[in-house]
C-alpha positions as CSV (number, residue, x, y, z in Angstrom):
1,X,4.0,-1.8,16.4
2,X,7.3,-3.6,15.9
3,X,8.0,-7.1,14.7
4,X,11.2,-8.1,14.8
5,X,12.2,-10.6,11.9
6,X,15.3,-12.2,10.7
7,X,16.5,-11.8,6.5
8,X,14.7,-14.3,5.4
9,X,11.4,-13.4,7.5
10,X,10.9,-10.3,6.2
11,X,10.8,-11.8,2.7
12,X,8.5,-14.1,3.7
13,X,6.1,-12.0,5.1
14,X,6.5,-9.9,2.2
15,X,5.4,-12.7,0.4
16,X,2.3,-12.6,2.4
17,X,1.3,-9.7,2.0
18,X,1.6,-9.3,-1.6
19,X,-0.5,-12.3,-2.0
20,X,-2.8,-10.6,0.1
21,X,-3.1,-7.4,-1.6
22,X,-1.8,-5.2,1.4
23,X,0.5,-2.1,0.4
24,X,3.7,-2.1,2.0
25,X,7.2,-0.6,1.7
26,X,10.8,-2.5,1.8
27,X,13.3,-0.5,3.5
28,X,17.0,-1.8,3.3
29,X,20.0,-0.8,4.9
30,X,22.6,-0.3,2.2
31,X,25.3,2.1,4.2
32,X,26.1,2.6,7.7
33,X,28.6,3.9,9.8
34,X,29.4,2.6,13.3
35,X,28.1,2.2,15.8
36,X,24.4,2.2,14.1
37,X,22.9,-0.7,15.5
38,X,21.3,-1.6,11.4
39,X,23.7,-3.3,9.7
40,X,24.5,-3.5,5.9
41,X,21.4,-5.1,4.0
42,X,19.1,-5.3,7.1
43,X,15.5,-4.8,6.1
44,X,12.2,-3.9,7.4
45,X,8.8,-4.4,5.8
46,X,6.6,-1.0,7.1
47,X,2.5,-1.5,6.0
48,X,1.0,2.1,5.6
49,X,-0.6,1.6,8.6
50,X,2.6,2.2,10.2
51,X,3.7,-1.3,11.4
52,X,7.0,-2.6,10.6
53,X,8.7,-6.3,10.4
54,X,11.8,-6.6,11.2
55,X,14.6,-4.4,12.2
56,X,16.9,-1.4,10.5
57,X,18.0,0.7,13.2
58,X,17.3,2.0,16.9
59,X,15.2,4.5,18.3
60,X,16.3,7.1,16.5
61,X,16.0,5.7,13.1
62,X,13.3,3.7,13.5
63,X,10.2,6.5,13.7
64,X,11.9,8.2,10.6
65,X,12.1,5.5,8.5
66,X,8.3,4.4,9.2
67,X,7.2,8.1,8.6
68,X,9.2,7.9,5.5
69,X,7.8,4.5,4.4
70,X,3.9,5.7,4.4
71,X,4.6,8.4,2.4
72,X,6.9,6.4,-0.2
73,X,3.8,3.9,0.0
74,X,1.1,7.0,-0.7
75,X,3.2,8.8,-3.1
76,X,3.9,5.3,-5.1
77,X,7.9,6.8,-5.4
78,X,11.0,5.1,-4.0
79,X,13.4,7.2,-2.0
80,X,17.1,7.4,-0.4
81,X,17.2,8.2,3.4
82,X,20.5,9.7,5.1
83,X,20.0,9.5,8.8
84,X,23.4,10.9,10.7
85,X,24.6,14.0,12.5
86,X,24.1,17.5,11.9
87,X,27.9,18.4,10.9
88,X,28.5,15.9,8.4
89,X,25.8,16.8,6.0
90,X,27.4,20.2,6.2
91,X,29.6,21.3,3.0
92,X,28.6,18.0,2.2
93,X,27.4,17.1,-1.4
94,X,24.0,15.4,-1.3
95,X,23.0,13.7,-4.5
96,X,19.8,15.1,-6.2
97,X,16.7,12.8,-4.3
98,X,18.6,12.0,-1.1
99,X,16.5,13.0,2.0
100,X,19.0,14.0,4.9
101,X,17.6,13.6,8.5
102,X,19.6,15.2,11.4
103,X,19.5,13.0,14.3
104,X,21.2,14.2,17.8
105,X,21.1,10.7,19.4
106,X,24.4,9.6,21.5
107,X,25.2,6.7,19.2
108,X,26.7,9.3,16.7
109,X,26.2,7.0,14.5
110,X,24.5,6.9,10.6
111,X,22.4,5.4,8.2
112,X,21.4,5.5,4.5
113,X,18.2,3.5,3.8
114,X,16.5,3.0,0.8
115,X,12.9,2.7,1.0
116,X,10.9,1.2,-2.0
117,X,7.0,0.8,-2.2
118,X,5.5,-2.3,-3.3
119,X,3.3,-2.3,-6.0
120,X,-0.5,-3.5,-5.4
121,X,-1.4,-6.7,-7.4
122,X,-4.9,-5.5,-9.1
123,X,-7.6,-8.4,-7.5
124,X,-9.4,-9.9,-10.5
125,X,-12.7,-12.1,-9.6
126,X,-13.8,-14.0,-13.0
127,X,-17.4,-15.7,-13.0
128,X,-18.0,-18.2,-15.6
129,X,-16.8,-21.4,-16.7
130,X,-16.1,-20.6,-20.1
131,X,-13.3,-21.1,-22.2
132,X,-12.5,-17.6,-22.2
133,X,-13.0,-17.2,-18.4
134,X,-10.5,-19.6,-18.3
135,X,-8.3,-17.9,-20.7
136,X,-8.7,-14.6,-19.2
137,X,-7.5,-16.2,-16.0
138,X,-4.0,-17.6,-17.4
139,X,-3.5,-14.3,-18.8
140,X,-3.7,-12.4,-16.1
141,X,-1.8,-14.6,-13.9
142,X,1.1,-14.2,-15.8
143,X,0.7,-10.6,-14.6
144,X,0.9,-11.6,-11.7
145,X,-2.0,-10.3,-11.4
146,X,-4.4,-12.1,-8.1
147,X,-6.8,-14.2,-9.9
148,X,-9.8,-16.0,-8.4
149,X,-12.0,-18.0,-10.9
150,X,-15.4,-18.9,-9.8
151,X,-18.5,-20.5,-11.1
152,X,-21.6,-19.0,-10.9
153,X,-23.3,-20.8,-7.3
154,X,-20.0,-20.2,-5.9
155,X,-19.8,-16.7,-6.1
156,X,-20.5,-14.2,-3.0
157,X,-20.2,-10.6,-2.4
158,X,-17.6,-11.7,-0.1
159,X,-15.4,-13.3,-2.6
160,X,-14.8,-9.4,-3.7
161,X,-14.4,-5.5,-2.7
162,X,-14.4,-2.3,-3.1
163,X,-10.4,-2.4,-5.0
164,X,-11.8,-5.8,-6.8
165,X,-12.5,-5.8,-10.8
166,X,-15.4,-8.6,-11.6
167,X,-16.0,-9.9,-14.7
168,X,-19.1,-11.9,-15.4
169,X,-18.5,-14.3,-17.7
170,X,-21.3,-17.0,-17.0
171,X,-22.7,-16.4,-20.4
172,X,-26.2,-17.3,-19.9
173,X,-25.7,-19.6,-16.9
174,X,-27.5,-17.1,-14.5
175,X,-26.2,-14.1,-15.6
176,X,-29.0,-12.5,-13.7
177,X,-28.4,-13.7,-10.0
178,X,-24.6,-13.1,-10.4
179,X,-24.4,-9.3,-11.6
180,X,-27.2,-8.7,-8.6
181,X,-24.4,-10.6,-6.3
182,X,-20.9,-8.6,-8.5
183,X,-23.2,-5.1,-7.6
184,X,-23.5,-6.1,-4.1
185,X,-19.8,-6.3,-3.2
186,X,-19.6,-2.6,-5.1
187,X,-16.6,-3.5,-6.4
188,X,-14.1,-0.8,-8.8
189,X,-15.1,-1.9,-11.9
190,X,-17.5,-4.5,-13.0
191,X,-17.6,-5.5,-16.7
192,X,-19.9,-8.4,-18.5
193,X,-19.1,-10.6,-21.1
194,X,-22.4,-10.4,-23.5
195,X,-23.7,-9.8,-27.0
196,X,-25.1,-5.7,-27.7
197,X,-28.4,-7.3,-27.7
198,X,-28.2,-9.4,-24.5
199,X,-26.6,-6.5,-23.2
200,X,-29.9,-4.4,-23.1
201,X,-31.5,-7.0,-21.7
202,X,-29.7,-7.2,-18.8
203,X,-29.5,-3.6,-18.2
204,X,-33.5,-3.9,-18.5
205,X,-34.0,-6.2,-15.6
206,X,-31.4,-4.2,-13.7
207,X,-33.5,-1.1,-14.1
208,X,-37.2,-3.3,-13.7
209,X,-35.1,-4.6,-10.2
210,X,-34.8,-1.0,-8.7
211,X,-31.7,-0.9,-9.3
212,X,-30.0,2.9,-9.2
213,X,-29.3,4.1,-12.6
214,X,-26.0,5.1,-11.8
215,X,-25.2,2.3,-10.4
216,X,-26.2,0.4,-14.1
217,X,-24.5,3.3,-16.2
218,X,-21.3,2.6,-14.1
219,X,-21.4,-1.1,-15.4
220,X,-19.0,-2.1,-18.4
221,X,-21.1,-4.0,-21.1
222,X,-20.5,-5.4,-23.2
223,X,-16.6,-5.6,-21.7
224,X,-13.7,-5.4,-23.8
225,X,-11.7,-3.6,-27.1
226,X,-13.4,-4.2,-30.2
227,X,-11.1,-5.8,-31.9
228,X,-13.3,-7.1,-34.7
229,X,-14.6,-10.3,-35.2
230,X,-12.8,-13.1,-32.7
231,X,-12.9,-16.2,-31.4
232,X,-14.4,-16.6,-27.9
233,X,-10.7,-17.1,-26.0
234,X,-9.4,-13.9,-28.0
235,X,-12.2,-12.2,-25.9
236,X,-10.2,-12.9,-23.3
237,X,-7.5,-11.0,-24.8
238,X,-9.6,-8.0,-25.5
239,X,-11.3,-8.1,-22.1
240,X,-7.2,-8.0,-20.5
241,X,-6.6,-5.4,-22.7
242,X,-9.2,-2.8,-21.7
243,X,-8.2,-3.7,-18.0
244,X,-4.8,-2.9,-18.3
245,X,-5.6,0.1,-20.6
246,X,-7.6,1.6,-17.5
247,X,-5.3,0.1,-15.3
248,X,-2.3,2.2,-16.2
249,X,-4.7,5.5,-16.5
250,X,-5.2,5.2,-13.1
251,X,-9.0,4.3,-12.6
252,X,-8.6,1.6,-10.3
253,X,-7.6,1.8,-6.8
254,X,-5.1,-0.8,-7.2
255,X,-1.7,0.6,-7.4
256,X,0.7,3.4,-6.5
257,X,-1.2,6.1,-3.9
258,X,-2.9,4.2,-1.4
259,X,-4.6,5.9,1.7
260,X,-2.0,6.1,4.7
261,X,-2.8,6.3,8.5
262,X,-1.7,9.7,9.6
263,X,-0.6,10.7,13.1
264,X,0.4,14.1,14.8
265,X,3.9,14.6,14.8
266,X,6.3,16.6,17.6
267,X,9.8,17.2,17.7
268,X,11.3,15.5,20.9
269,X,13.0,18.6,22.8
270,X,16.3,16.4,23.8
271,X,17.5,15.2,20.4
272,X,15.7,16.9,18.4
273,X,14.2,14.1,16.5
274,X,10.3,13.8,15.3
275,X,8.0,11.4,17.2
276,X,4.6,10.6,16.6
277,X,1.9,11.7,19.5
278,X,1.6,8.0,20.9
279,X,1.5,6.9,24.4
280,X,4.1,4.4,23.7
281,X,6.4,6.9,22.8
282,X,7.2,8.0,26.4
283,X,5.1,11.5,27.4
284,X,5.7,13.3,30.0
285,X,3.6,16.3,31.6
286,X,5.4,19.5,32.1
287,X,3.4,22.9,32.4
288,X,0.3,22.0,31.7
289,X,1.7,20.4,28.1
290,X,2.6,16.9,27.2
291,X,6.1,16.2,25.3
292,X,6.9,12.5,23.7
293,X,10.6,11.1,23.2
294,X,12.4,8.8,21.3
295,X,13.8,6.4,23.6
296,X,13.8,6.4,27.5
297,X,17.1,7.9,27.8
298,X,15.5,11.1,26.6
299,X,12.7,11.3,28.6
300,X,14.6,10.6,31.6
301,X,17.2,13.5,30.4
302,X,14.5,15.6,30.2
303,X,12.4,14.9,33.9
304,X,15.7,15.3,35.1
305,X,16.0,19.2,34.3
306,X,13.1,20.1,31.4
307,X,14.2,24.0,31.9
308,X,17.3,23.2,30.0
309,X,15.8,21.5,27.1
310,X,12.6,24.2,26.3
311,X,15.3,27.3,26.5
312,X,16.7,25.7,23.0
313,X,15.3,26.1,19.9
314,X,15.6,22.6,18.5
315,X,15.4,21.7,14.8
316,X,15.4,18.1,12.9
């Protein structure tokens, strides 16, 4: 699906869904040669469920640029797409890390887009009403990090999921009903703020409530570095620091390779271009098998004498 947005739009709804936690890739125009309907600095937003905001190119372009997107989005990498025709990338130098896509359609003309994942904010839930749940907070919003700060009766399952690191720092205030709640939403990591001795005793009622003991082992507690003897808003710090420590080891999904929706890819027999195995991309019956196209103009090209088309081996 296609959205078309202006400049400014596409920022917006970037915006949006970075707020929102929803991987996404920027594509962006940076070269073109007429008469390529994208234009210097247009950009699309593609999520890696393949749908894109705004506009970068035609028909042609377009399908490339998505495929392209989703794996830049999976992959966590940027990347620099060449889209033109066959004879100028030959004798041509490419630059080390430039992808060059043959395209055959009659526009003749060319693109270079650069496409550049976005990277997930990690979704932070804090329970408590403490000092340091407070301080914890500030700190991690300057990471930009998505923050939601809840006392203890205002806590849900729902407030949190499976990507979602809670912290329970209620400190005595119902710690109980709260970590039976934080388990609930089986969220990536869940950590408590509590003394070694409270500590046992929490995992005791866990264990006297039926509660798997994987499911306990798997809990952080008590959270946070040792860093000695500190105050209770420098537990903050040390409870930030084993979060981004296991952050950037790569324990929680919240960042670089995300899951992508996958579709079966053909090559379209006129232009040689790949197109995903979608009704909206124009099939036609022919033989008892089903070809897809790029744009109408294809598909008409090809009703019109298909013979012609499947005696050539095409390549894209």
């Amino acid at each position: 699906m296609t959205t078309p947005l202006d400049g400014w739009g596409v920022m917006e709804r970037a915006l949006e869904l970075t707020r929102s936690g929803v991987p996404f890739a920027l594509a962006t125009v940076v070269w073109r040669k007429a008469p390529s309907s994208g234009q210097h600095g247009s950009r699309a937003i593609i999520t890696s469920d393949g749908e894109l905001f705004g506009w970068i190119g035609g028909a042609c372009a377009e399908p490339v640029i998505i495929r392209e997107a989703q794996h830049a989005i999976a992959e966590g990498l940027p990347r620099l797409v060449w889209l033109g025709q066959a004879d100028e990338f030959e004798g041509m130098h490419v630059p080390n890390g430039v992808m060059t896509v043959p395209m055959s359609c009659q526009s003749e003309g060319a693109l270079q887009i650069y496409i550049e994942p976005s990277s997930v904010a990690p979704h932070l839930v804090i329970v408590g009403r403490s000092p340091m749940a407070v301080t914890l907070a500030e700190m991690a919003g300057l990471l930009d990090w998505r923050v939601d700060l809840l006392d203890g009766p205002d806590f849900t399952s729902g407030r949190a999921d499976s990507r979602s690191v809670i912290i329970v720092a209620t400190q005595g205030h119902g710690d109980e009903d709260v970590l039976e709640t934080a388990i609930a939403a089986s969220p990536a990591y869940l950590g408590i703020v509590a003394s070694a001795k409270r500590s046992e005793a929490l995992r005791g009622y866990l264990g006297d409530r039926g509660v798997d003991q994987t499911v306990i082992d798997r809990i952080r507690v008590p959270v946070g570095l040792d860093l000695g003897h500190t105050t209770h808003r420098e537990v903050a710090v040390s409870v930030l620091a084993e979060l981004v420590q296991r952050r950037a080891a790569g324990e929680f999904p919240m960042g670089g390779a995300v899951a992508v929706r996958t579709v079966e890819e053909v090559v379209d027999p006129v232009c040689g271009m790949t197109v995903a195995v979608d009704a909206a991309n124009y099939p036609v019956e022919h033989d008892g098998h089903t070809y897809y196209f790029c744009c109408p103009g294809c598909r008409y090209s090809f009703k019109k004498d298909p013979a012609s088309f499947l005696s050539q081996e095409v390549s894209c």
